[in-house]
LOVEX-112907 format. One record per atom (N, C-alpha, C, O): x, y, z. Coordinates in steps of 0.02 Angstrom, whole numbers, plus 50000, padded with zeros to 5 digits. Example, Ala and Ser with C-alpha at 12.3 -4.5 7.8 and 13.67 -1.06 7.14 Angstrom:
<recs>
506604971650390/506154977550390/506604983550390/507124983450423/506424988850354/506844994750357/506455000250394/506705005750402/
</recs>
This chain:
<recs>
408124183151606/407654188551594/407484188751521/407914188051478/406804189651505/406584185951448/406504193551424/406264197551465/406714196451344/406454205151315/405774201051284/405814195951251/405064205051307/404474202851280/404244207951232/404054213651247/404274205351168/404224209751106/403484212851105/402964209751109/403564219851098/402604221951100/402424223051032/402724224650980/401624221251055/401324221350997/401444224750949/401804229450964/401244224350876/401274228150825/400714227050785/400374221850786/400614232350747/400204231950684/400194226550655/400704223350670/399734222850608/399744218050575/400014221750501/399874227250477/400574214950474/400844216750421/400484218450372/399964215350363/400734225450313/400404227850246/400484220150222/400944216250234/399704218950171/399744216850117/400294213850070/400764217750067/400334211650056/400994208450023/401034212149952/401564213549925/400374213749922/400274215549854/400444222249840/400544223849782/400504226649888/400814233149926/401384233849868/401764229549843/401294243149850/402094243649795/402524242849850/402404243549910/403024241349822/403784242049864/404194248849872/404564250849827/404104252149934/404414257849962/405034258449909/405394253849889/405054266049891/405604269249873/406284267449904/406764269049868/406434264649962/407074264050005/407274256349998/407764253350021/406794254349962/406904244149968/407474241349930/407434236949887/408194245249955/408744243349933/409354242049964/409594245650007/409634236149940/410194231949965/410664233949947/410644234149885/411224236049970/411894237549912/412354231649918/412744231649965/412344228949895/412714223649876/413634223149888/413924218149910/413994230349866/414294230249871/414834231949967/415394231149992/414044234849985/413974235850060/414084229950098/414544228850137/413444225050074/413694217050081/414364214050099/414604212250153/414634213950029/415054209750018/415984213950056/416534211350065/415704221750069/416334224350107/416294220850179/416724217050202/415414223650226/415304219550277/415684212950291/416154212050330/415264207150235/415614200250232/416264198750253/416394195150301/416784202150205/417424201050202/417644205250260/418104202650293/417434211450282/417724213950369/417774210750432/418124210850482/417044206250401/417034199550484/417464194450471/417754191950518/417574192150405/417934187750417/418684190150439/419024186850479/418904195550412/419504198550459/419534198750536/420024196750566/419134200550558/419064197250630/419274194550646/419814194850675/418744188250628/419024181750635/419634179050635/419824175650683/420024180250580/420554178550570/421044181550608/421574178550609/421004187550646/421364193750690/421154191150743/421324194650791/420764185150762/420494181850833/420724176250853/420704174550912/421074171350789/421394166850820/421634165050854/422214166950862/421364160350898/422104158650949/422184151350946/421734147250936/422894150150958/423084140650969/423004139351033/423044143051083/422864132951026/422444130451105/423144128451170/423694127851143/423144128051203/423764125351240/423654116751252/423394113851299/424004113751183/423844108551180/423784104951101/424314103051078/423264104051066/423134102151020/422584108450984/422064110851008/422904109950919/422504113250879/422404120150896/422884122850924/421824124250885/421724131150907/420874132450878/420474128150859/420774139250884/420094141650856/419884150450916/420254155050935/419294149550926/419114154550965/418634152451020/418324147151021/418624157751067/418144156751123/417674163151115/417854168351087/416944161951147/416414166851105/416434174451134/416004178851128/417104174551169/417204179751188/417944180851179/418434178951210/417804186351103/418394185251063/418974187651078/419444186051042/419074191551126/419794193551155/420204186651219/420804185551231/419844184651236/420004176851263/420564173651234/420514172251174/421044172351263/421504167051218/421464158851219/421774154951182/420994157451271/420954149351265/420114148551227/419564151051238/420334144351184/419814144051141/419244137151179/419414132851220/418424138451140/418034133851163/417934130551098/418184131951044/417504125851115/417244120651037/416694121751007/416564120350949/416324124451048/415604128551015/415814136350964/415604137550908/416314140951010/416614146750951/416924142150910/416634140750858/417524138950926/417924136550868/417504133650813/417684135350756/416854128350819/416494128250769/416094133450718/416014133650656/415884137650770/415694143750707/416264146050674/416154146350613/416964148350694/417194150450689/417564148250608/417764151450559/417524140550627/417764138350554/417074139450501/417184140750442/416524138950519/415824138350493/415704143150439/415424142350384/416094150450479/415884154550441/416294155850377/416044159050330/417064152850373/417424153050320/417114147050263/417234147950203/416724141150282/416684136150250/416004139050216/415854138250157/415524143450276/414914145350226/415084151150172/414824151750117/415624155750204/415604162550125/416104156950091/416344159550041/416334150750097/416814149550038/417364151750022/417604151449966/417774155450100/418474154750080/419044152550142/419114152550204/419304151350094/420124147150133/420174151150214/420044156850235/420404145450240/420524148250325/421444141950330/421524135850330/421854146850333/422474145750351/422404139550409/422634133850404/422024142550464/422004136150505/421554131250540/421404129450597/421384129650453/420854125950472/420734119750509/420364118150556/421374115450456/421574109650487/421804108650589/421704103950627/422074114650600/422194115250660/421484115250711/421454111250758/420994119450699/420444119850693/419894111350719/419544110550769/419984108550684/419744103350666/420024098250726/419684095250768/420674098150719/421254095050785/420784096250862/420644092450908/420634102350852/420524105350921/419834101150943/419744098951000/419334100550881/418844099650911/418824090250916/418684087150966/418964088050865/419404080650890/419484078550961/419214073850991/419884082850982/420334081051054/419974081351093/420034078351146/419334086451074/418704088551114/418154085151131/417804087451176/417974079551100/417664074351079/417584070051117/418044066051123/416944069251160/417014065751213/416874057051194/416354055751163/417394050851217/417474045451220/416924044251276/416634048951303/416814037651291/416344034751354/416114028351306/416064027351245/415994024951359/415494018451353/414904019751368/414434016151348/414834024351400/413904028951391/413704029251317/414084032651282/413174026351283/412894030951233/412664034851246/412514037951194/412474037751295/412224045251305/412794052351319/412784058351331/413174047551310/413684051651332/414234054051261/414304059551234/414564046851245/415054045051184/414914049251114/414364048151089/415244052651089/415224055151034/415064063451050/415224067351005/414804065851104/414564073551104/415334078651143/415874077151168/415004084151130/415564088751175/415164092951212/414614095551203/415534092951252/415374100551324/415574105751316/416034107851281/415184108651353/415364116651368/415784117951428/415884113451469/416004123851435/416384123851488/416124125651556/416364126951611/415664125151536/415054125351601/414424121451609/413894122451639/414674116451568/414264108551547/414774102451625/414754096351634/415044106751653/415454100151703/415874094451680/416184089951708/415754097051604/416394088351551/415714082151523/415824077051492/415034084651545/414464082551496/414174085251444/413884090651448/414234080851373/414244085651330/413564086151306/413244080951300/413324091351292/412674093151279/412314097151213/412674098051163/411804098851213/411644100051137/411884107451110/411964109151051/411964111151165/412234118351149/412844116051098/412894117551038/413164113051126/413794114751095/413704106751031/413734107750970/413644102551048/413744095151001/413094098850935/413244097750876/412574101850945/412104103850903/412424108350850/412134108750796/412984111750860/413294117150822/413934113950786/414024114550726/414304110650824/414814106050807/414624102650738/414824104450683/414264098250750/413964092450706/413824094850642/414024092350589/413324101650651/413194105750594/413824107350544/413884107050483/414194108850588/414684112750556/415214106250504/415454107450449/415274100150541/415714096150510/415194092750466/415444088750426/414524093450463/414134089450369/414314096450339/414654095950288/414194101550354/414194107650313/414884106350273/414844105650212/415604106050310/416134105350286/416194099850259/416604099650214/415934095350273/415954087350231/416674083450252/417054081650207/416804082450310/417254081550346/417214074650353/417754071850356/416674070950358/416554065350361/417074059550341/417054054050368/417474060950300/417894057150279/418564058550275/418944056350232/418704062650323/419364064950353/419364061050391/418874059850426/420074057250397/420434055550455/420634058650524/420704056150580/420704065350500/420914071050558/420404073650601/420474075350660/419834073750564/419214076050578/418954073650656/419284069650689/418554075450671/417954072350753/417414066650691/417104067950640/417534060950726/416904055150717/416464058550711/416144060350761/416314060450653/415454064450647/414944059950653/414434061950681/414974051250623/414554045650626/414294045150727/413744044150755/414814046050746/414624046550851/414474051650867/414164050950920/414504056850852/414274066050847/413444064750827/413084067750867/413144061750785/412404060150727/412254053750799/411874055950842/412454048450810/412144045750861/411894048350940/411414046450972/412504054150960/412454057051002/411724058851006/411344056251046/411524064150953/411094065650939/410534063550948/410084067150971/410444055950929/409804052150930/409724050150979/409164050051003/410384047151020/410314046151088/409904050151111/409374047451128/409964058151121/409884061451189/409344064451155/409284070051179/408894063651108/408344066051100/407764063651149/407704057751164/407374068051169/407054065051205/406224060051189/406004058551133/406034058951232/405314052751210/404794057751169/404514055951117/404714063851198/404364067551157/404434071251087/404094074751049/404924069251090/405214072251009/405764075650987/406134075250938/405684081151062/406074088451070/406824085151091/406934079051096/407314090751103/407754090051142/407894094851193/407834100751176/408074093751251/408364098451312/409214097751304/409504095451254/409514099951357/410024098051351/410514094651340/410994095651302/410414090751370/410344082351362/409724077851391/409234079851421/409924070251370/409244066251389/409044068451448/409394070151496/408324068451443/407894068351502/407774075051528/407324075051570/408094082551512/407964087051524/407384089451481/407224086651428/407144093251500/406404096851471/406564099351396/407084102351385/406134098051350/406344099351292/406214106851284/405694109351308/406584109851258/406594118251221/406544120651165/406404116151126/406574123251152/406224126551058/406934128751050/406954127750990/407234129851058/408074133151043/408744125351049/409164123551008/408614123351099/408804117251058/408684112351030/409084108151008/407864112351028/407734106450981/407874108750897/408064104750855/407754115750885/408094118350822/408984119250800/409294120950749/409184116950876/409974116850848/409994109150834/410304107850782/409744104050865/409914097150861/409524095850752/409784093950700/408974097950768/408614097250691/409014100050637/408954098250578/409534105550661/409874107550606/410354103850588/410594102550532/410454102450637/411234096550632/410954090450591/411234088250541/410424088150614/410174080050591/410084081250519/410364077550478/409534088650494/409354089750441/410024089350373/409974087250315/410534091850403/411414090350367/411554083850359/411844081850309/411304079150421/411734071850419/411304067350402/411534062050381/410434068250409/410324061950373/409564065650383/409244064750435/409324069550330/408624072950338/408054068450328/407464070150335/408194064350316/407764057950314/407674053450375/407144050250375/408084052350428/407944049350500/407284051850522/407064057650516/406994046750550/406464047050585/406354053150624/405904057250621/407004052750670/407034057250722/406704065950699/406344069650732/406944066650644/406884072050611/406184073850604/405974079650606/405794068450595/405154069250599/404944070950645/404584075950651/405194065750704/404904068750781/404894074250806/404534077050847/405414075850771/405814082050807/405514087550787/405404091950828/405254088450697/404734092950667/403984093650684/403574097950669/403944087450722/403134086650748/402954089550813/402414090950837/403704090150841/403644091050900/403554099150917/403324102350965/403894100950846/404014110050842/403374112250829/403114116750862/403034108850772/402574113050741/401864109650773/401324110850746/401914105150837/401244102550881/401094108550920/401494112350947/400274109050917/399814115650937/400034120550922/400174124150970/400204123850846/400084128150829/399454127950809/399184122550795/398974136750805/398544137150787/398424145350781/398694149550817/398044146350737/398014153450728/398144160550783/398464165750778/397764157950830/397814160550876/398674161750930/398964165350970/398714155450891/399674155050941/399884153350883/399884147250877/400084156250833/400664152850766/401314153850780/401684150850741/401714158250841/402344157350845/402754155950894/402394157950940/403294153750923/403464150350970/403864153651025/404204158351004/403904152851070/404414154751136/405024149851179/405154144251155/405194150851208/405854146351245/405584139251257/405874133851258/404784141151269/404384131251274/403784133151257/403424138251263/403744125751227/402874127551199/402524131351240/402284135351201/402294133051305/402054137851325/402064143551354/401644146251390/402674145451334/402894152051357/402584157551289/402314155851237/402734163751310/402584168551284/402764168351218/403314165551215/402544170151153/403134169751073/403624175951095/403464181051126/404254174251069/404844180251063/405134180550969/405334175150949/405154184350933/405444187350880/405934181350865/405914178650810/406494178650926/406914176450888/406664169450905/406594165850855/406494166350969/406194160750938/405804157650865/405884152450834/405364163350855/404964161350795/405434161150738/405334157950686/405834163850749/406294165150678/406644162650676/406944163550623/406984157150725/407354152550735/406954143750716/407204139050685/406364144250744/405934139950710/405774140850651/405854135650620/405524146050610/405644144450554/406224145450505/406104147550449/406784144050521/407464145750468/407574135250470/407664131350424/407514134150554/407344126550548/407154122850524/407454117650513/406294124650496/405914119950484/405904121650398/405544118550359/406284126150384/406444127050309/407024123750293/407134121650236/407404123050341/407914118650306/407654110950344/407904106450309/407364108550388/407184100550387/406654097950344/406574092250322/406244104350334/405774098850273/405504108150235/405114112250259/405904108250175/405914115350132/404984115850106/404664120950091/404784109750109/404194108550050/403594110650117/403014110450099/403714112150177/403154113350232/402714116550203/402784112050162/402334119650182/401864126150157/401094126850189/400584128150157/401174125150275/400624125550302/400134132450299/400374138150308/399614131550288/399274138150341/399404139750388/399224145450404/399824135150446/399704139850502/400634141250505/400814144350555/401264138850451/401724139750439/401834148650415/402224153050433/401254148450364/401274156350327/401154159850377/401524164750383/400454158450445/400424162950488/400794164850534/400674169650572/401404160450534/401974160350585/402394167750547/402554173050573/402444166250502/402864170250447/402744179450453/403034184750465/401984176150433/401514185650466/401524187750520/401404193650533/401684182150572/401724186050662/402354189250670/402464194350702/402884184850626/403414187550630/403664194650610/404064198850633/403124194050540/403244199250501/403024207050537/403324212350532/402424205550571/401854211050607/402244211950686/401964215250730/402914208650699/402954207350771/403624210750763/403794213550815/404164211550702/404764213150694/405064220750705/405044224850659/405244221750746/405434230050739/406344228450694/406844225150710/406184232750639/406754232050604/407514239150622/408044240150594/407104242950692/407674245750728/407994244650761/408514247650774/407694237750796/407624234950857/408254229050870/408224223550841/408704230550907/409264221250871/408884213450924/409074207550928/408364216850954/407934208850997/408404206651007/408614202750965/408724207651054/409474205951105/409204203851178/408924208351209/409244198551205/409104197951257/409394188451279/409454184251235/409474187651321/409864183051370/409234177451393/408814178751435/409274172151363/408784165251391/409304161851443/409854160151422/409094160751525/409344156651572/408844149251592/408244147851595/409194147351597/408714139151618/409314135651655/409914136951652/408954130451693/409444126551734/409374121651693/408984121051645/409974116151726/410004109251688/410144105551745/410484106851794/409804100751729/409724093951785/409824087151747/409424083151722/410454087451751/410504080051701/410554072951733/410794067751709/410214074451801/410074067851839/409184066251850/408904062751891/408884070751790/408184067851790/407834074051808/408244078551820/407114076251814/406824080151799/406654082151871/406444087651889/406794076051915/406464077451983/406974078252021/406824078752081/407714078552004/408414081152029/408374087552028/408044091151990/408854089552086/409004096252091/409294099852041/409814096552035/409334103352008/409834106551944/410564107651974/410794108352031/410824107651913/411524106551939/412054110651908/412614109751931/411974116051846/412104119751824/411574124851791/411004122751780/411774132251774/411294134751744/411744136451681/412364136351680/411234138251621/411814139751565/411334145651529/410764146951549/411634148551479/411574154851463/411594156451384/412124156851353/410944157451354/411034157251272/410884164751250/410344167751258/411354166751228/411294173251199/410984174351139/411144171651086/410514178851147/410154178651085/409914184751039/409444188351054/410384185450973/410154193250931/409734190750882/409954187250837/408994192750887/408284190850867/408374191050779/408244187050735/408734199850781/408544203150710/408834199150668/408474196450626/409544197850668/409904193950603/409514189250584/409214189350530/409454183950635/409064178650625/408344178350601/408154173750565/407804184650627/407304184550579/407314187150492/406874186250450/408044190850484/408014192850438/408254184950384/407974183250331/408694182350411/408674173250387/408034169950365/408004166150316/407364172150417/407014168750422/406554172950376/406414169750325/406324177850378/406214182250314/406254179450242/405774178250205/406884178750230/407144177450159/406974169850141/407174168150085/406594164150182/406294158350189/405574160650152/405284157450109/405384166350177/404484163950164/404334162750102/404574165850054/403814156450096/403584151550040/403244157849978/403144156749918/403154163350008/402724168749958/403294172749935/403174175149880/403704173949951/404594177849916/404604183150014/404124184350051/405134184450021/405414188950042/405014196050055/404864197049996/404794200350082/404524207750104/404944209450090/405444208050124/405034214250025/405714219250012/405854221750073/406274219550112/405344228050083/405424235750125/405724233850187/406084237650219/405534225950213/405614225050279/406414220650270/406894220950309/406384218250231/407194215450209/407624219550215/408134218150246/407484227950174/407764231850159/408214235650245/408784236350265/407464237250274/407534240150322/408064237950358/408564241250374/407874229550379/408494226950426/409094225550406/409564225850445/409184223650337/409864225650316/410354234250340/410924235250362/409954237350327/410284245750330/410534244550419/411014247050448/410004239950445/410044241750519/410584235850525/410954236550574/410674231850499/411394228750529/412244231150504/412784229950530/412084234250454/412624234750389/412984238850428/413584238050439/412404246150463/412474251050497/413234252750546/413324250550603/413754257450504/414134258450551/414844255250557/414844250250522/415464256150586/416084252950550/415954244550588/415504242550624/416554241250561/416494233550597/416994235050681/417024230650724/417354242850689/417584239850750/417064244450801/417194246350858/416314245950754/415754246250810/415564238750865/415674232850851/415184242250942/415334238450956/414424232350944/414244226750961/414134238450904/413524235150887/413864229250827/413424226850793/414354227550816/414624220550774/414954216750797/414974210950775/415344218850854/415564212650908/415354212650979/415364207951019/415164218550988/414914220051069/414564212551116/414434207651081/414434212151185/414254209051191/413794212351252/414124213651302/413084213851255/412594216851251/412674217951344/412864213151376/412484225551385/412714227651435/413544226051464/413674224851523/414054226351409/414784224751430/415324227451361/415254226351301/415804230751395/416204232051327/416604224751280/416964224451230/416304219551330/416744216151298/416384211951208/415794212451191/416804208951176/416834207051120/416494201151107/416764197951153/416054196351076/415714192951068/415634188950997/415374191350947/415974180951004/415884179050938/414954179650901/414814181850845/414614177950937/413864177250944/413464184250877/413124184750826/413874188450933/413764194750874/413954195950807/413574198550766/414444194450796/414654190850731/414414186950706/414154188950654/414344180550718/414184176850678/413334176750653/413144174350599/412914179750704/412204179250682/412264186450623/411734187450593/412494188250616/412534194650590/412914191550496/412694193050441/413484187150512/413824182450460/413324178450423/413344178350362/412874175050455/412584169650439/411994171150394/411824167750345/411734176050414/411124182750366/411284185150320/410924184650270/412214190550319/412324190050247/412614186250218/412974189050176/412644180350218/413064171850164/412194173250142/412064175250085/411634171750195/410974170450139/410714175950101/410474175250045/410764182450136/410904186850053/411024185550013/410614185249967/411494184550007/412084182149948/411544176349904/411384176949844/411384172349936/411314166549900/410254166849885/409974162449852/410024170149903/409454172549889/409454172649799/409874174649758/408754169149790/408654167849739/408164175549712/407634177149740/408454179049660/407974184149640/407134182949617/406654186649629/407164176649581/406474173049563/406234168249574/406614163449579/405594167249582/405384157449588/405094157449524/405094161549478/404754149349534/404574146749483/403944151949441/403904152649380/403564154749487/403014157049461/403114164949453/402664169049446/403634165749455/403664175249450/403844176749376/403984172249337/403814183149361/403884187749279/404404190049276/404444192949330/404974191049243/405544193149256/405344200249177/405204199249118/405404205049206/405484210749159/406134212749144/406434216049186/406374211449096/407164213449069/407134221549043/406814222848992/407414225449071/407344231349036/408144235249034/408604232849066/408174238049014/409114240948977/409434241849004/410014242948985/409214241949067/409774245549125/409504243249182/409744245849232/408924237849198/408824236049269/408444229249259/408364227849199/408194224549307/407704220249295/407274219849345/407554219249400/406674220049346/406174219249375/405694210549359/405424207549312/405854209449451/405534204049453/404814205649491/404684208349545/404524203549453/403534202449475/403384196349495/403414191049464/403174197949573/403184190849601/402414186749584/401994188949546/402374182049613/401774178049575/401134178649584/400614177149555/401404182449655/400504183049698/400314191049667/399764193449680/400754194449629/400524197849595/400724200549529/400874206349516/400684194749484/400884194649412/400304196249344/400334196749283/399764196549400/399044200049346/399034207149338/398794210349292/399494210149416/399364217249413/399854220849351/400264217349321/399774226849339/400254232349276/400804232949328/400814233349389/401234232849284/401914233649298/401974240449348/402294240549401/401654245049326/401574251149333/401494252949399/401714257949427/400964246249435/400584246649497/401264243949527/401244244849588/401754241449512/402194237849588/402934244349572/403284245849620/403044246749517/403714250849536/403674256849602/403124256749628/404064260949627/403864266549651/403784271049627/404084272649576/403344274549656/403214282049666/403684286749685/404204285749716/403364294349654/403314299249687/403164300549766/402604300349791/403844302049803/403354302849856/402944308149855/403144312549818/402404309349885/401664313349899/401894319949930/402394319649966/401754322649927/401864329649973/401694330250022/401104330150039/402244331250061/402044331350139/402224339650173/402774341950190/401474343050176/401594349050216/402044348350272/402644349450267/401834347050311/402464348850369/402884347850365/403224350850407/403294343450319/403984341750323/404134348650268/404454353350292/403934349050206/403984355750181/404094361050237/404654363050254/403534362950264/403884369750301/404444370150346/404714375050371/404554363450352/405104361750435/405714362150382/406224364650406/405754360550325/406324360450297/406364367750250/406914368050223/405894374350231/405864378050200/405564384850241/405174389250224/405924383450303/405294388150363/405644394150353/405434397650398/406124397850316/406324403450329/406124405950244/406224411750225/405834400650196/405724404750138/404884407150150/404574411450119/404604401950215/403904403950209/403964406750252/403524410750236/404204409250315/404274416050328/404314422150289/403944427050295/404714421550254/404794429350208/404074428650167/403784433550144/403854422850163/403224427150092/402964428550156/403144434150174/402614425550198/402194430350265/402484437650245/402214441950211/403174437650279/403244446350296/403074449250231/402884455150234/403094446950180/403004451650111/402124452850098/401774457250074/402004445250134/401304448550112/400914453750168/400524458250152/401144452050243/400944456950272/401174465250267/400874470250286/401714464650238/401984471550219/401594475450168/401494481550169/401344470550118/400814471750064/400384473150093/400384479250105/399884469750118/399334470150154/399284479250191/398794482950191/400054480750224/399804485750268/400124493450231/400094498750261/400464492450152/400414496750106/399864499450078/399764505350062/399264491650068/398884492450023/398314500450089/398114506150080/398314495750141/397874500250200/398004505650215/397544509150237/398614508150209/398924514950199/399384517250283/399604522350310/399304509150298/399654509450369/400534512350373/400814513850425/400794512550314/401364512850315/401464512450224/401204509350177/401944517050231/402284518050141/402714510650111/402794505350142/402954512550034/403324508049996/404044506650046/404324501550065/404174514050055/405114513650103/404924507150177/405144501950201/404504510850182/404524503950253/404354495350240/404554490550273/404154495350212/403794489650156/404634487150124/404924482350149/404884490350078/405574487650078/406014485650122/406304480250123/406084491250171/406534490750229/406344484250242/406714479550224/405714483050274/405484476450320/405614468650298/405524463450330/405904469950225/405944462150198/406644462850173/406784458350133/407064466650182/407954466950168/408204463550193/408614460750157/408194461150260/408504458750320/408174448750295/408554444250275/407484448150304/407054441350295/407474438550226/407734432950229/407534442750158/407784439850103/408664439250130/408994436650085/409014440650181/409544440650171/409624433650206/409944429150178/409304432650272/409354427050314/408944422750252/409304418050239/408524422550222/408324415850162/408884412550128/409024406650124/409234419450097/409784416650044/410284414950101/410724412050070/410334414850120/411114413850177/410964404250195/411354399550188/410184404350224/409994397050257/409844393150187/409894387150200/409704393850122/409674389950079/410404387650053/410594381950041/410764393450047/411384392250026/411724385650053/411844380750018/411884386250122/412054382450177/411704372750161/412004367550172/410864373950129/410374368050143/410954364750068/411244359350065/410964369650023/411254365949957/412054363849969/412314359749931/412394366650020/413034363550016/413174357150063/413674353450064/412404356750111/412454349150142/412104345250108/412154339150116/411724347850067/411444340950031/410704339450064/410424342950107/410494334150037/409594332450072/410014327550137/410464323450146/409604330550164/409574328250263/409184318850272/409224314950320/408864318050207/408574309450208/409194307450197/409624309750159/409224302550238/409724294950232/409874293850180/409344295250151/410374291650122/410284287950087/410274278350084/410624274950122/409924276250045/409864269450046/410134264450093/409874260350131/410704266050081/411374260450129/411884264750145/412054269850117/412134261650201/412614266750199/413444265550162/413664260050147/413704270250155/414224268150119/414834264250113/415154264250060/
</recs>
């Protein structure tokens, strides 16, 4: 069952000041960061057998090779030590499927792959051991037969499906490209594989869905482009930027675009019966916010801003950080797309080549390039504007009392009634004022602040 994202407004202007709220707390970050990786580490389990890691359903005690790869992934991307790593590594080794098949030799399965190993899981694997640079471990999985796997089971058209000969998909042809883009971003294949993503786009369709012609979804597109920024960084199409703006005009930053892609697999040919179905879980937001922090023009603060607050949102043993979406149960998936967004926080460059950096005593302001002619003046924030109704909704018992005072006036002046009644009538209004303001100043302003704490 496919969530079909509805329309939206087309994105503000880029040249647009940046909202009063367009803030990251950093230190929010980096508590987040270090809480998941506690998790993690509170999730371990040893395998019965060789090695250990996790399964993507983190209360599980027998671990798989697709969690166990993120699982190490995510200590190797924030850059710190994992006790068991080496064990780790063992596991997925042992996991490693042998054969005299090249279509077969060098990949791993899922546990609902039948013991054929396929791109779900060998696409994440692979990634994970160039990322770690494992390559020249002895202990390690043959990453050199893991990178052939690969080329093997790509298919004639460019894309990849599951494995050879299945229908190619936009979700795994961007896990196989990520992997290749690590092990040798220069193979041909890589090309194919980019030609194959970004063939018939056009203004009219700039972003992608589960197959070239399905409907666009939020996290497809944003999954294609976090891809095609890391297989070839220098892309800077027109119809690349317009991918960027659908995303941007298509993103609800309340929204976590959670929803479940099913497809069968027929790995005896296209005109075979299917023979398993498999199941990719998918949280849209992290990943567009990845894909966000890519665009060739800098980053959308307000909208950066926004979806940060909305993931940060709330303790880590919420179950919006491990949950696993209609079930109480626990979910590596949720984690880690959530992990993987803030490591690229982190590593987000404040300036490019063509921006103004304003140094001032206590803050710095960067002026990006597409608008480095305008006054400084024009991009800080504002004042917000005055907004009647929210005034009276938040001050409705002080503008009550001027009413009663002035109608009390009003019916002194007419001779409807004396000064004594005129007093009387506003004793009671001034007492309930001071009582409800009192109360407004000891909670404080009712707006959110920035991040939460």
């Amino acid at each position: 069952m496919m969530h079909q994202t509805p329309q939206r407004p087309a994105p503000a202007p880029r040249a647009a000041p940046p909202a009063a709220g367009s803030v990251i707390d950093l230190a929010v970050l980096a508590t987040r960061l270090e809480e998941s990786l506690d998790v993690l580490r509170d999730t371990y389990a040893p395998a019965l057998g060789t090695g250990g890691g996790w399964y993507h359903e983190l209360t599980r005690p027998e671990p798989g090779t697709t969690a166990t790869a993120l699982g190490l992934l995510a200590f190797v991307e924030a850059g710190r030590p994992f006790e068991y790593f080496d064990e780790g590594l063992a596991f997925l080794a042992a996991r490693q499927t042998a054969s005299a098949d090249a279509l077969r030799d060098g990949g791993w399965a899922t546990k609902t792959s039948l013991g054929m190993p396929v791109v779900e899981a060998t696409g994440w694997i692979a990634r994970f051991l160039a990322r770690a640079r494992c390559d020249l471990r002895e202990d390690a999985p043959d990453l050199r037969r893991a990178y052939r796997w690969l080329l093997h089971n790509q298919n004639p058209d460019g894309g990849w499906g599951s494995l050879h000969g299945c229908p190619s998909r936009v979700w795994l042809t961007c896990l196989a490209l990520r992997a290749l883009s690590q092990l040798n971003p220069y193979d041909p294949a890589v090309d194919r594989g980019v030609e194959w993503l970004t063939a018939d786009r056009t203004a009219h369709r700039p972003a992608w869905g589960p197959t070239p012609s399905a409907a666009p979804t939020v996290t497809h597109t944003a999954f294609a482009l976090v891809t095609l920024a890391e297989a070839r960084p220098d892309l800077k199409t027109e119809r690349l930027l317009d991918a960027y703006d659908w995303l941007l005009g298509h993103l609800d930053p309340d929204d976590g675009h959670t929803w479940i892609e099913t497809y069968d697999v027929s790995p005896h040919g296209a005109g075979s019966k299917p023979v398993w179905r498999l199941a990719l879980w998918h949280y849209g937001l992290p990943i567009a916010l990845t894909a966000l922090l890519r665009d060739p023009r800098g980053p959308h603060g307000p909208t950066v801003a926004r979806v940060f607050r909305t993931l940060v949102r709330g303790e880590i043993t919420d179950p919006r950080w491990t949950g696993y979406p209609g079930s109480g149960r626990t979910s590596l998936w949720t984690l880690w797309w959530r992990l993987e967004t803030l490591i690229a926080l982190t590593r987000v460059p404040l300036a490019g080549n063509a921006d103004v950096l304003h140094w001032l005593p206590d803050a710095t302001v960067v002026q990006r390039a597409h608008a480095r002619e305008r006054p400084l003046t024009d991009l800080l924030p504002h004042r917000r504007r005055l907004e009647p109704v929210r005034l009276v909704r938040r001050h409705w018992s002080a503008f009550l009392l001027g009413l009663v005072c002035v109608a009390s006036a009003v019916g002194v002046t007419l001779g409807v009634w004396g000064w004594r009644d005129f007093w009387l009538s506003v004793i009671l209004p001034i007492i309930l004022t001071s009582v409800d303001e009192s109360v407004k100043r000891r909670r404080g302003p009712r707006d959110p602040p920035p991040a939460p704490p």
